[in-house]
N, C-alpha and C positions, 0 to 999 in steps of 0.2 A: 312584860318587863316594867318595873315600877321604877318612873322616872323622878318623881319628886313628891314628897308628905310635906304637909306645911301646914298652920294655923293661921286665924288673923285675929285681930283683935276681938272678933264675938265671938271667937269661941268658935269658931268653921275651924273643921279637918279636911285637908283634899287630899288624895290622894291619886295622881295621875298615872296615867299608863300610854306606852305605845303599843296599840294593837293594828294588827291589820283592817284594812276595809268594812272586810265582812263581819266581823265581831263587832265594830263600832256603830256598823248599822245594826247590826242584830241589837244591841245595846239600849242604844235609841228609839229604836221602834218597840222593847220591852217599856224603860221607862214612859215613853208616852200614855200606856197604859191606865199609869200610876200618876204620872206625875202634869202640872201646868207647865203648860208654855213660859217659858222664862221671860220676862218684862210686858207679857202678852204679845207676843212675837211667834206666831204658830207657824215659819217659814225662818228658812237659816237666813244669817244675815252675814255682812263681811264686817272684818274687823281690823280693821291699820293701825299697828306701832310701829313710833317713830322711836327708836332706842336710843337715848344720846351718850358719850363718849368720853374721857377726858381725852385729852392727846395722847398722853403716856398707856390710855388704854387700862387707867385705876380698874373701872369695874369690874373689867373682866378678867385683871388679874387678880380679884377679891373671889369672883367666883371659881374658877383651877384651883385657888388655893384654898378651898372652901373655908374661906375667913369666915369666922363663927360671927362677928357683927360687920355687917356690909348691907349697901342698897344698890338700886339703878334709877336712874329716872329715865321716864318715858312719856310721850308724847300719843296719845289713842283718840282714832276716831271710828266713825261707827257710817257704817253703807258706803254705796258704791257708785260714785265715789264720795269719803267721808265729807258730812255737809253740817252748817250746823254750828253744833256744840260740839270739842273735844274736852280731853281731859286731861290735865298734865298733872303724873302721878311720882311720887318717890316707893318702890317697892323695896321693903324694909328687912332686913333677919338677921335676929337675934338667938343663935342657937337653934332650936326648931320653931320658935315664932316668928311666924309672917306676918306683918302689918304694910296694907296699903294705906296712904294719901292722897286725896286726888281733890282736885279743885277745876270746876267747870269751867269753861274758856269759849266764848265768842271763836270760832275758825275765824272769822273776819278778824280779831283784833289780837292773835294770836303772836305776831311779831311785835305789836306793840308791847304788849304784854312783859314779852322777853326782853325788851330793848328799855324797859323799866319805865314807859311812858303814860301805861296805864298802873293808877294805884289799885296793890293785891289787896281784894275785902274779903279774902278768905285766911287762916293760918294755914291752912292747906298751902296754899297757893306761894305764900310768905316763905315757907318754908324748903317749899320745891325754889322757887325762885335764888333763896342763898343758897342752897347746893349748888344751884348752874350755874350763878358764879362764881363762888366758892373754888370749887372744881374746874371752873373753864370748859363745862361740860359742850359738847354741841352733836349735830345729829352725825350715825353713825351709818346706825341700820334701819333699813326699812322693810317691818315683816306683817304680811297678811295673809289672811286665813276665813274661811268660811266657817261660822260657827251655828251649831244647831245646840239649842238648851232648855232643859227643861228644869222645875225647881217647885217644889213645897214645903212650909212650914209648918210643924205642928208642935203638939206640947212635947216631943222628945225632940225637937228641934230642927233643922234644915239639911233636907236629902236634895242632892242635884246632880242631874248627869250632862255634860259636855259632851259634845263631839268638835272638834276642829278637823277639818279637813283642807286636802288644796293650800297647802300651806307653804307658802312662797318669800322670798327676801330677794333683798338687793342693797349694795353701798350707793350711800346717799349722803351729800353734803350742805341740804339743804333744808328745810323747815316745812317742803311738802310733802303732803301725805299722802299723794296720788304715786310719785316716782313715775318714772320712767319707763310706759308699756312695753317696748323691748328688752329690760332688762331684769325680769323678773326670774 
């Protein structure tokens, strides 16, 4: 079943699927073959979005009603649990173009950030930033997933294959990105 086609700004086509287990590993263990380890990560790794929200719950009425221009902002980190650097991103679509934003963030300083204390030196970041307020956006959901990826470039351009699996949420009113181990 083919869930979502999308572009981004260089010129990437995705095109996602939900398959069962066994296809996704059959999938994976073909590209391997073929293709590098994605960021040179030869081992899955976990992945945490923190999804944020207006009150009224804009974005997600943008998305039901497949509004031709709409975004989401989101909050992602990376292992387990995420450490580090996140990335606070505004995903973008304009008709079938996808354009992500994303701007690197200190986890440590990740509520100052929000709370306008520290100055954005990214336009990324500037950007994500007046939408959240803008919006009134704040955290909604919290969804993670074990990711295995592979990815090469060459002169006809860039092939990649995903798998997520183990793929979990939970409601969250907070700015952590670990949530609450029972409530997965």
């Amino acid at each position: 079943m083919r869930v979502d086609d999308a572009s981004d700004n260089s010129g990437r086509f995705e095109n996602k699927y939900a398959v069962s287990r066994d296809v996704a590993s059959q999938d994976v263990e073909y590209a391997r073959l073929f293709l590098s380890p994605d960021r040179g990560l030869d081992r899955p790794q976990y992945i945490t979005s923190l999804y944020l929200e207006t009150p009224s719950l804009t974005f997600f009425q943008w998305h039901n009603e497949r509004r031709v221009e709409r975004f989401k902002l989101r909050i992602r980190g990376y292992g387990q649990p995420p450490a580090g650097n996140v990335y606070v991103e505004i995903k973008k679509k304009s008709g079938e173009l996808v354009r992500k934003h994303r701007a690197e963030v200190l986890l440590s300083k990740l509520d100052q950030v929000l709370a306008g204390v520290e100055s954005p030196d990214s336009s990324a970041l500037r950007e994500f930033l007046k939408a959240y307020e803008d919006f009134d956006a704040r955290p909604k959901v919290l969804v993670r997933c074990v990711r295995t990826a592979f990815r090469d470039q060459n002169t006809y351009g860039e092939v990649a294959v995903t798998e997520d699996r183990d793929i979990v949420c939970q409601a969250v009113s907070s700015y952590d990105l670990v949530g609450d181990p029972h409530a997965w």
